[in-house]
C-alpha positions in Angstrom: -20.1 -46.9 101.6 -19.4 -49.0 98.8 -22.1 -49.7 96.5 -25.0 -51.8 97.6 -25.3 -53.9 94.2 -21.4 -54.5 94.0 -20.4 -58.0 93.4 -17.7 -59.3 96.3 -15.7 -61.0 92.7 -13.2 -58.4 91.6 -13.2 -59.4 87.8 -17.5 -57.9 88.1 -16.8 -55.3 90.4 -14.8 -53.8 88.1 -16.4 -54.1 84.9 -19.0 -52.5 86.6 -17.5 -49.8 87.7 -16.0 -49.4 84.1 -19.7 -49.4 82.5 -20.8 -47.0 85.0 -17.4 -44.8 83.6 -18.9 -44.7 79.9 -22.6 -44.3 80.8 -21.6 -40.8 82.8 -19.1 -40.0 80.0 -21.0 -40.4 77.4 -23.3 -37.8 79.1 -20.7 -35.0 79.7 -21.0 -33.7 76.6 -24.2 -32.7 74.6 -23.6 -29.8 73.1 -23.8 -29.6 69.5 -23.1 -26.1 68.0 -20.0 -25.4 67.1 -19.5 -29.1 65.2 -16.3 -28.4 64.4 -15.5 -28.1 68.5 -18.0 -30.3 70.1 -17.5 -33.3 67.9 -13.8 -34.0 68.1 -14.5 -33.8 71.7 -17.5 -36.6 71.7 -15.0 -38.6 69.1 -12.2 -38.5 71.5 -14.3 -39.1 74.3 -16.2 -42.3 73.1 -12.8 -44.2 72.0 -12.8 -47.2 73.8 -10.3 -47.0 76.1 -9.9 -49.6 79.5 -11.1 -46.4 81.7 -8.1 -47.8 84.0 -7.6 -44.2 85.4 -11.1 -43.8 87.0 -11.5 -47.2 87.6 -8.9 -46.8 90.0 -10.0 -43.4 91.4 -13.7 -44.9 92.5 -12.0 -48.1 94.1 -9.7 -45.7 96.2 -12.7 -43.9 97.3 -14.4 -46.7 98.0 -11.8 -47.8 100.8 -13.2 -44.9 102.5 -17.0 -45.5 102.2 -17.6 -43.5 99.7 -19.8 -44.4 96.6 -19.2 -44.3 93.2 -21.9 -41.3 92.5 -19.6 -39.3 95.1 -16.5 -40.2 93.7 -17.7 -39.7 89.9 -16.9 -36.3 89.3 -13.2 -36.5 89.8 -13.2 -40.0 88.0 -14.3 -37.9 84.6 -12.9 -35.1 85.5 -9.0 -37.5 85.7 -10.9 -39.5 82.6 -11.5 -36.4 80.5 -7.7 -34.7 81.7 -6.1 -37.9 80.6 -7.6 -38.0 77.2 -6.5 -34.5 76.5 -3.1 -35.0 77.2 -3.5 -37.8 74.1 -5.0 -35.4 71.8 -1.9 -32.9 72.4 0.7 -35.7 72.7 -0.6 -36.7 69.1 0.4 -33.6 67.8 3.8 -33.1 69.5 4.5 -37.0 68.3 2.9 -36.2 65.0 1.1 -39.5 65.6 -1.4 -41.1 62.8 -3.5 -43.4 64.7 -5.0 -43.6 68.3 -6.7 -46.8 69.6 -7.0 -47.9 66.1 -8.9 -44.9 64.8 -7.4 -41.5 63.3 -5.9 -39.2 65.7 -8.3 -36.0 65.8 -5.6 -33.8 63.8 -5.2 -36.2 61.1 -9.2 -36.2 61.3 -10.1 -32.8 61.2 -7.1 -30.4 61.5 -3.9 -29.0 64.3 -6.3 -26.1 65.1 -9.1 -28.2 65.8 -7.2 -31.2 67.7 -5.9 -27.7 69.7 -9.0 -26.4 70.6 -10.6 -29.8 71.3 -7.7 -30.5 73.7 -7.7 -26.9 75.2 -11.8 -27.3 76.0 -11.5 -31.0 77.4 -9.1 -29.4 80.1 -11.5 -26.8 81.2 -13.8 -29.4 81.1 -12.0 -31.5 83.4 -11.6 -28.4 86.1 -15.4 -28.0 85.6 -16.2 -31.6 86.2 -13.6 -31.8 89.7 -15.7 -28.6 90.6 -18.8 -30.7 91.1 -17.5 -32.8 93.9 -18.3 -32.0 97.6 -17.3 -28.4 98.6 -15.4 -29.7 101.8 -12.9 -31.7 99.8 -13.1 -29.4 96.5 -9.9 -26.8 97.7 -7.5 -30.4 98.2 -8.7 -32.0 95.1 -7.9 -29.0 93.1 -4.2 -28.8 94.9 -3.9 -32.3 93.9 -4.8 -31.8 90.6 -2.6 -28.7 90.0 0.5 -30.7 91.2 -0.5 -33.4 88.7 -0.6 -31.1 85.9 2.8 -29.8 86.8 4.2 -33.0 86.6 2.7 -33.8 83.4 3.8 -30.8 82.0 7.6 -31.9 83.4 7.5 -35.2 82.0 6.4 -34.6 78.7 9.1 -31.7 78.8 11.5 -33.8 79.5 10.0 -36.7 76.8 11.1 -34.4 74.6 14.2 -33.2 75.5 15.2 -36.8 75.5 14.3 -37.0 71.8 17.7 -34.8 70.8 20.1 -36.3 73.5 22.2 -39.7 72.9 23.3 -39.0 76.9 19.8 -40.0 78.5 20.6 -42.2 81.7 18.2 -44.8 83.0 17.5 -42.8 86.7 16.5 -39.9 84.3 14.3 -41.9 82.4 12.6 -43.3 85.5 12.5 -39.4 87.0 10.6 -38.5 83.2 7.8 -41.9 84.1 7.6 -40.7 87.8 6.1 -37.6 85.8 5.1 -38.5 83.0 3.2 -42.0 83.3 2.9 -42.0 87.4 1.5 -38.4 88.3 -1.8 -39.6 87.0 -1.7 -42.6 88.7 -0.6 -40.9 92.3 -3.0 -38.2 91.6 -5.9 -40.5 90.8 -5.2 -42.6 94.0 -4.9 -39.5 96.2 -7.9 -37.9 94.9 -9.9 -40.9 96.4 -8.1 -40.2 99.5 -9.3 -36.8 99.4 -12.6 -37.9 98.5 -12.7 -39.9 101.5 -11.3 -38.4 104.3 -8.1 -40.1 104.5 -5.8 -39.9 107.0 -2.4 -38.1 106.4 -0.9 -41.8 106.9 -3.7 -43.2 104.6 -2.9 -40.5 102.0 1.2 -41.4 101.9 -0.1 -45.1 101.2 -2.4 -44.4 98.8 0.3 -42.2 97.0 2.8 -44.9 97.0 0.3 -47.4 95.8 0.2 -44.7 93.2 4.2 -43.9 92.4 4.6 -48.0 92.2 1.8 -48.9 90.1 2.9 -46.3 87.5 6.6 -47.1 87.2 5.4 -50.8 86.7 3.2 -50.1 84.4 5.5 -47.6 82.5 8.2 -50.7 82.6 6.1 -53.6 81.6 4.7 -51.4 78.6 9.0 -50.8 77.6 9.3 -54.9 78.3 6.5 -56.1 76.4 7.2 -53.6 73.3 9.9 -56.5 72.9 8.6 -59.7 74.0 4.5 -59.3 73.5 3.0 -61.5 71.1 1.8 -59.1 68.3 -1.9 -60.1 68.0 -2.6 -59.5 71.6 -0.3 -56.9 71.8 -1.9 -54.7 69.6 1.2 -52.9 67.8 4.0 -53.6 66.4 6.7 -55.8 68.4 9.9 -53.6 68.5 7.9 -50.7 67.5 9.9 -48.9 70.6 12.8 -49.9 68.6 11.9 -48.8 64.8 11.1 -45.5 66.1 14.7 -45.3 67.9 12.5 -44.5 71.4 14.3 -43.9 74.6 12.9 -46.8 77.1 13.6 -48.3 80.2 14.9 -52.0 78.0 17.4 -49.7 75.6 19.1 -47.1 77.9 19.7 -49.8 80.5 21.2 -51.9 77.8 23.0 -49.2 76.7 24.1 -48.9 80.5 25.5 -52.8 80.5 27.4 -53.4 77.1 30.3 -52.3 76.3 32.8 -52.0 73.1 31.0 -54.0 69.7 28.0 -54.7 71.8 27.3 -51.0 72.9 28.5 -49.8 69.4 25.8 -52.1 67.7 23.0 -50.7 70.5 24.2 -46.7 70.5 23.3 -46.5 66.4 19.4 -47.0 67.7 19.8 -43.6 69.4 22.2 -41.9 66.8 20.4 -43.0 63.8 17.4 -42.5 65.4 15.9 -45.8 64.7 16.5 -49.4 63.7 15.4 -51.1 60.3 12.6 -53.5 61.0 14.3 -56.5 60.1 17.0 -55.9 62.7 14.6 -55.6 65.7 15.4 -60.1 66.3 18.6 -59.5 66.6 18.2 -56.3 69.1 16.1 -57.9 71.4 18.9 -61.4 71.3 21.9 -58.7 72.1 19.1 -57.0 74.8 18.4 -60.6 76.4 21.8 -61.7 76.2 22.9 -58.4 78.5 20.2 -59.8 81.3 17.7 -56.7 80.7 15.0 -58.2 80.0 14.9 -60.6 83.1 15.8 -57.2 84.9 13.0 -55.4 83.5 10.6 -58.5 84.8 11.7 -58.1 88.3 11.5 -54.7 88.4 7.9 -54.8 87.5 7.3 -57.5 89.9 9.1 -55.8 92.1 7.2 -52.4 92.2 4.3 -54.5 91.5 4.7 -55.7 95.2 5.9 -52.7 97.0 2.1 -51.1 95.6 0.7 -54.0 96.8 2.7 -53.6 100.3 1.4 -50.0 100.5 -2.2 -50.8 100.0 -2.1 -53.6 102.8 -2.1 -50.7 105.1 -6.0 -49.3 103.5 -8.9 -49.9 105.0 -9.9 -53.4 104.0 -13.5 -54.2 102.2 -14.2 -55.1 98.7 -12.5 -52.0 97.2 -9.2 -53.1 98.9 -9.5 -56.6 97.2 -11.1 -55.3 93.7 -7.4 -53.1 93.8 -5.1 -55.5 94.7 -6.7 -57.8 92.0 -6.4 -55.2 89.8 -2.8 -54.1 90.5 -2.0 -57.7 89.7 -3.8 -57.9 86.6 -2.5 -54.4 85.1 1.1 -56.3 86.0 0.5 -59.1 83.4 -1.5 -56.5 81.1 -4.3 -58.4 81.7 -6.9 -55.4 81.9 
């Protein structure tokens, strides 16, 4: 059942559903000895982040009567996976800064942000291992064909790095894998958790597959049209750092002769000086992509939306289409 002290207003429900997210993280690790292991973990750990993933996991259990203490297990155990992937992502991208803090290899060290990553992943198996034994074998397979698809979308991130031929279906197939494996698995997990029906399950996974590509999307759209303060990073940034997105390769897809010319050097040169990134995103508006990009958030936006009208309804229903909406406007 849902949980007696939750408030029927969305905006509460969730935040506390988010605080009770930290109070079990911060509790998931107390081990102290080796330092050099077991505090890059606790540092990673306590960066604030929105705790969207779990979030999402408890209110997808919830549908299905189950509370949060049920459900908790697999939401740290998709919390904890999740933040892994970061810590080796860093090092692959050679990235400085995460949240606004050091990144744990330019902290400590590559072997250490390694072994930190390479324990929070067991750590995450031995978290999902706590839920309910009659659901345990299902949430595993779910979680195994999550970390396949990880695996295959940061593969293919990659890949995509070296090649100027990148089409915008291939980009979406990399997201599907990349950004929206978490986000199916997350929302199928609460399935599992819950008993759902093999219908309820497909829903819940296509609430999943939309949400993600939105989200992917909006994060490509915004990179060019944010406002900076609230935005958090540096407008065009996608751009500067000559990134593959969803914005670029479909403008790529549209122009033609000068137009694609000007817009192809991004890729070959592998970036753009910051003083051009104005007159990218007029050549990129110009070419309709950005009012593209919009509707296809809004579009996917709706069909998750569509998919999770078919869940049992109840506060967790409402607190997820509320949120769905909110993550659409990046406003959680």
């Amino acid at each position: 059942m849902i949980d007696a002290q939750a408030d029927t207003q969305p905006a509460a429900y969730v935040e506390q559903l988010r605080a009770s997210v930290e109070e079990a993280l911060s509790a998931v690790v107390t081990t102290e000895e080796p330092s050099r292991l077991y505090e890059p973990v606790r540092y990673v750990l306590a960066g604030k982040g929105k705790r969207l993933r779990p979030v999402l996991l408890l209110l997808s259990a919830g549908m299905f009567d189950r509370t949060s203490a049920e459900a908790m297990p697999a939401a740290l155990a998709v919390e904890v996976f999740h933040n892994f992937t970061l810590v080796h992502d860093d090092i692959m991208d050679h990235a400085r800064e995460r949240r606004g803090r050091p990144t744990v290899h330019e902290r400590w060290d590559v072997d250490t942000a390694i072994l930190c990553g390479d324990y929070m992943m067991g750590l995450a198996y031995e978290l999902l291992a706590r839920l309910d034994a009659r659901c345990l074998p299902e949430a595993l397979r779910v979680f195994g064909w999550m970390v396949a698809r990880l695996c295959e979308g940061q593969t293919l991130d990659k890949d995509f790095e070296s090649r100027a031929d990148v089409t915008v279906d291939q980009y979406l197939h990399m997201i599907d894998c990349k950004t929206g494996a978490l986000i199916r698995a997350v929302m199928a997990l609460g399935g599992v958790i819950g008993g759902a029906s093999e219908a309820q399950r497909a829903h819940l996974k296509a609430v999943g597959a939309h949400v993600g590509r939105a989200f992917q999307i909006q994060d490509d759209l915004l990179d060019l049209v944010a406002d900076d303060a609230r935005w958090g990073k540096t407008v065009g940034g996608d751009l500067i750092e000559g990134k593959k997105t969803y914005v670029l390769l479909r403008a790529l897809e549209r122009a033609s002769g000068p137009e694609h010319e000007w817009l192809a050097r991004i890729v070959t040169q592998r970036g753009l000086p910051p003083e051009d990134v104005p007159e990218a995103r007029a050549r990129i508006e110009r070419l309709g992509v950005l009012e593209e990009a919009q509707t296809a958030v809004v579009n996917h936006t709706e069909r998750a939306t569509e998919a999770l009208a078919h869940l049992p309804e109840g506060t967790a229903q409402k607190t997820l289409h509320w949120l769905i909406e909110r993550m659409q406007a990046r406003l959680f």
